[in-house]
C-alpha positions as CSV (number, residue, x, y, z in Angstrom):
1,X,-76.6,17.6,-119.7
2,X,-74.6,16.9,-122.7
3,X,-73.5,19.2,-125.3
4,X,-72.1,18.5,-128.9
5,X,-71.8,14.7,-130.7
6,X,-69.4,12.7,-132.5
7,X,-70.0,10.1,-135.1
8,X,-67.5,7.7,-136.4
9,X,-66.6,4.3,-135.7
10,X,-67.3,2.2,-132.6
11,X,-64.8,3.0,-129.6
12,X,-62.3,0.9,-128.5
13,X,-60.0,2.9,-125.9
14,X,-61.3,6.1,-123.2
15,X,-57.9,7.8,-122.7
16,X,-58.6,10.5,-119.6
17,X,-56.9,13.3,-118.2
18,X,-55.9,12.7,-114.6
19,X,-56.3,16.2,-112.7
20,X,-59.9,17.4,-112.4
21,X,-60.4,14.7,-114.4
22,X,-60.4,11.2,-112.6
23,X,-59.0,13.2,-109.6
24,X,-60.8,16.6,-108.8
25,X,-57.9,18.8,-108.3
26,X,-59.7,20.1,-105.1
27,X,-58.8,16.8,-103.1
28,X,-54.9,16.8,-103.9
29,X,-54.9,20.6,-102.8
30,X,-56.6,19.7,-99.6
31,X,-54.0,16.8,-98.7
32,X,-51.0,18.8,-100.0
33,X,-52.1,21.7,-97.3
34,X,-52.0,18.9,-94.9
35,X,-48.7,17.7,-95.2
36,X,-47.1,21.3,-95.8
37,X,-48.7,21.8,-92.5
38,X,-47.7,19.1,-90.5
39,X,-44.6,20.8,-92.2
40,X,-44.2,23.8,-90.9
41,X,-46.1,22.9,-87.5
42,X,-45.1,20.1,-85.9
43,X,-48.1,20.4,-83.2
44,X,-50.6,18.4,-84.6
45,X,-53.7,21.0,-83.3
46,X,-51.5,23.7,-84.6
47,X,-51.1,22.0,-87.9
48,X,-54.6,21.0,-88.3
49,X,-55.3,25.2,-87.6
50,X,-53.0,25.8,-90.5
51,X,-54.6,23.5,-93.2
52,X,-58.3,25.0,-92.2
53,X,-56.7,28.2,-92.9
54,X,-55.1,27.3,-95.9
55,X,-58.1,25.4,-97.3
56,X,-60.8,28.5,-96.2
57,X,-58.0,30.5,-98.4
58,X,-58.2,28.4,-101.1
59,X,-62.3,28.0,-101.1
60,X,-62.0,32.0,-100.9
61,X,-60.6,31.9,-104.7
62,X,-56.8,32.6,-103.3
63,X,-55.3,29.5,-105.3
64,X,-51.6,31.3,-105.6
65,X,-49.5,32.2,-103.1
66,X,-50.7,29.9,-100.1
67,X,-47.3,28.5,-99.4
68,X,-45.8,32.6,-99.0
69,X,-48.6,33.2,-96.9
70,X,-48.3,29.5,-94.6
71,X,-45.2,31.2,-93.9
72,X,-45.7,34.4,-92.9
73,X,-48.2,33.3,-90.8
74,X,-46.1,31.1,-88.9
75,X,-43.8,34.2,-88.4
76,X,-41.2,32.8,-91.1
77,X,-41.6,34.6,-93.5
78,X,-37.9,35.0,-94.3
79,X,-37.5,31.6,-95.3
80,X,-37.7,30.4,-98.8
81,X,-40.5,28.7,-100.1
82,X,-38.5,25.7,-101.5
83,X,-38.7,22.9,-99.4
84,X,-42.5,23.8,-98.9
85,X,-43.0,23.0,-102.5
86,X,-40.9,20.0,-102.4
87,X,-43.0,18.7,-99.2
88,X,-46.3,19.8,-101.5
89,X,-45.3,18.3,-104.6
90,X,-43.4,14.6,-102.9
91,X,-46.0,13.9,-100.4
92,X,-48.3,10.6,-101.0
93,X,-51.7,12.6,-101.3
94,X,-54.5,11.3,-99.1
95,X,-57.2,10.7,-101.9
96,X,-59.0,7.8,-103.5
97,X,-61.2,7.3,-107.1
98,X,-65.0,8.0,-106.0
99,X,-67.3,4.8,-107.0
100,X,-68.8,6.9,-110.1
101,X,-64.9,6.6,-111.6
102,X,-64.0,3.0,-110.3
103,X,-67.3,1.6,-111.7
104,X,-67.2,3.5,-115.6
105,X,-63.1,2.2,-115.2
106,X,-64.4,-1.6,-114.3
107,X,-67.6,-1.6,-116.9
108,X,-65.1,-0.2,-119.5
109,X,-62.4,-2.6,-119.0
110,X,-64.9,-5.2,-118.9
111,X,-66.2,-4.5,-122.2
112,X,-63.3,-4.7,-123.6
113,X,-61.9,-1.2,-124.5
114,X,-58.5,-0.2,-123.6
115,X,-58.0,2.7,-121.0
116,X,-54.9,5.2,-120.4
117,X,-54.0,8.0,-118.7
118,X,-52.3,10.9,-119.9
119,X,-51.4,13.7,-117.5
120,X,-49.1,16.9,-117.3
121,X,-47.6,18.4,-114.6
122,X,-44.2,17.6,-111.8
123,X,-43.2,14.2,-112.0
124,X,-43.3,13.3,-108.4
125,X,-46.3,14.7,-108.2
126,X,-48.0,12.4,-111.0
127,X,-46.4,9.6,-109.9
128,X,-47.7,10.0,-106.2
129,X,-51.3,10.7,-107.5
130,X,-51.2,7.4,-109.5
131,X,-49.6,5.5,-106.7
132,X,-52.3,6.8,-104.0
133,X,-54.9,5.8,-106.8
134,X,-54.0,3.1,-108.0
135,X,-54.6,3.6,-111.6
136,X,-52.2,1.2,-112.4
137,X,-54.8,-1.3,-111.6
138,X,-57.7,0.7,-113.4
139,X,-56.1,1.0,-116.4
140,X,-53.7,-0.5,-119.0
141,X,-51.2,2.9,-119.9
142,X,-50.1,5.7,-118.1
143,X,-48.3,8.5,-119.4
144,X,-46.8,11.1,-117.1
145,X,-45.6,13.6,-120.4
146,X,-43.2,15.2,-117.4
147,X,-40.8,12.0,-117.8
148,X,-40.3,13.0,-121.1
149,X,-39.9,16.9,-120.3
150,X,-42.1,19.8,-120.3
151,X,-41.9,20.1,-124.3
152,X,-43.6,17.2,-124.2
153,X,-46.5,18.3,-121.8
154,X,-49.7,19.1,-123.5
155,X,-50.5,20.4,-126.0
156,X,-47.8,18.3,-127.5
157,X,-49.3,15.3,-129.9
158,X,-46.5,13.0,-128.2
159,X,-48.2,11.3,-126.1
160,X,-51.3,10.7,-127.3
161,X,-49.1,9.1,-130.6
162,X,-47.7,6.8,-128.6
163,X,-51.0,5.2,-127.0
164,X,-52.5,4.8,-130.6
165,X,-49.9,3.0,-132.1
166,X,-49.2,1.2,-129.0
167,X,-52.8,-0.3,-129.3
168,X,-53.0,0.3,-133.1
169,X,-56.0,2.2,-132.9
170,X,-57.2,5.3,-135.0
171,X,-59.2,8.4,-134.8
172,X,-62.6,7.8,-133.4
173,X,-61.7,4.4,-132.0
174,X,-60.2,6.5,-129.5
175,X,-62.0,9.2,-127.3
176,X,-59.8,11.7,-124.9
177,X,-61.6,13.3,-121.5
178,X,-60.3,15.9,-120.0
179,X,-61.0,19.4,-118.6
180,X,-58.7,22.3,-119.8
181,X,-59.6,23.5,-123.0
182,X,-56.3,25.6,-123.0
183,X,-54.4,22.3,-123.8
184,X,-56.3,19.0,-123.1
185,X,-58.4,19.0,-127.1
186,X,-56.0,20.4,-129.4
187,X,-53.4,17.4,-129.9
188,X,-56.4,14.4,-130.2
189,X,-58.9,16.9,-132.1
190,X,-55.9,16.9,-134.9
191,X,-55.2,13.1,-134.8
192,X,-59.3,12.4,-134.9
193,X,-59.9,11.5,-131.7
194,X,-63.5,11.7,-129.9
195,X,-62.9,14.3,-127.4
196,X,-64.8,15.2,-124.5
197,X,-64.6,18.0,-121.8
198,X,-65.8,17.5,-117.7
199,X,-67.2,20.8,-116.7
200,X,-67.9,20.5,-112.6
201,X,-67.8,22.8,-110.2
202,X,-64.6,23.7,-108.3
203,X,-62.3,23.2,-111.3
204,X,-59.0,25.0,-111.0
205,X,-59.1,25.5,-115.1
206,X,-63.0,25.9,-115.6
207,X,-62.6,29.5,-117.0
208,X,-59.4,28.8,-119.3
209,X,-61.0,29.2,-123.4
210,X,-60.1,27.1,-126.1
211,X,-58.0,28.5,-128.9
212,X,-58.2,27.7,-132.7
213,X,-58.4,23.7,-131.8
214,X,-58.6,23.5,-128.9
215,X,-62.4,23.3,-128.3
216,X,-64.3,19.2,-126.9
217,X,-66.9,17.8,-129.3
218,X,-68.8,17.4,-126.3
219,X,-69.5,18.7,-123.4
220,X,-70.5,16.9,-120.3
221,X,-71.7,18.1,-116.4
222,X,-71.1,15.1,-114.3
223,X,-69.2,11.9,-114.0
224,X,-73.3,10.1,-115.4
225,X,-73.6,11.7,-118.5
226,X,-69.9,10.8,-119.6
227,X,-70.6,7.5,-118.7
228,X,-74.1,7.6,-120.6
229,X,-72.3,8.9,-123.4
230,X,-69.5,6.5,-123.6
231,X,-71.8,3.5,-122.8
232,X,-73.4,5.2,-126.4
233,X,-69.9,5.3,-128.5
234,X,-69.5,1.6,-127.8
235,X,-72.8,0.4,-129.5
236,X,-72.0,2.8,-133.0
């Protein structure tokens, strides 16, 4: 299902948002529960107890608070939280790009548009997703706006400046995905990007609203109709 439409001229770079994006958010969560864990539990059976429980939690709706609650359930609950988050945030996640991504990446590459990536959030943390993806393979700029500071994180124009004049591409040549309409839409809608929001199911942001701004052209419900549609922007 697609909702919405752009016209301009024909597209030349597909600049995405990383979580819940390329990486369903849902995946990292899962292998950060692992390794917090194997953390606090150094018997593997144990461990593997805590990160059911921590993951039923989480597919419960309880997204805050699991790292508190790891603890008091171990019976540690004086301890602080800190080096939980650090061992959450460091570790080298355990997840992959599914086929639908890695073969709209390859068919986009090989068609000659450029791809990036731009992505909020802890540094380390970026930086492990895109080592455990790979996406330095998949794609031809990354930029992880934590390096330059949270001013810099989204909504902030910065980085999506820097990919169009790195390329030298303008408005509609260039088309951001992403899925928070809070932040992702506002910074490319004002340059004149194509823009495009993911809506699927599990999506940590999927009830945030768009403010004045802040609102996708399109719409789209699964990883085939963005590449439909983007397979479409090419040929205008």
């Amino acid at each position: 299902m697609v909702s919405g439409g752009a016209q301009g001229a024909s597209l030349k770079a597909v600049v995405f948002d990383l979580d819940d994006t390329l990486l369903p958010e849902w995946q990292y969560v899962r292998s950060a529960y692992g390794a917090v864990a194997r953390h606090v539990y150094r018997d593997p059976p144990r461990a593997q107890e805590a990160r059911d429980w921590l993951w039923s939690r989480f597919l419960r709706g309880e997204h805050s608070g699991a790292l508190n609650a790891l603890l008091e359930r171990a019976g540690r609950g004086e301890e602080e939280v800190g080096p939980l988050l650090e061992v959450y945030r460091a570790h080298l996640p355990a997840v992959r790009l599914n086929a639908g991504v890695r073969r709209t990446l390859s068919d986009l590459r090989g068609a000659g548009l450029k791809l990036g990536v731009i992505s909020d959030g802890p540094l380390i943390t970026q930086q492990r997703k895109v080592e455990a993806l790979g996406l330095g393979d998949w794609v031809d700029e990354i930029r992880l706006t934590d390096a330059w500071g949270r001013d810099y994180w989204k909504p902030h124009a910065r980085a999506y400046q820097d990919l169009s004049e790195r390329w030298g591409l303008t408005g509609p040549e260039l088309a951001y995905v992403g899925d928070n309409l809070a932040k992702d839409f506002i910074a490319p809608q004002a340059l004149g990007w194509r823009t495009v929001c993911l809506r699927r199911r599990r999506q940590v942001h999927a009830a945030r609203r768009a403010g004045p701004g802040g609102a996708a052209q399109v719409t789209v419900h699964s990883w085939a109709a963005l590449d439909a549609l983007l397979r479409s922007w090419q040929g205008e």
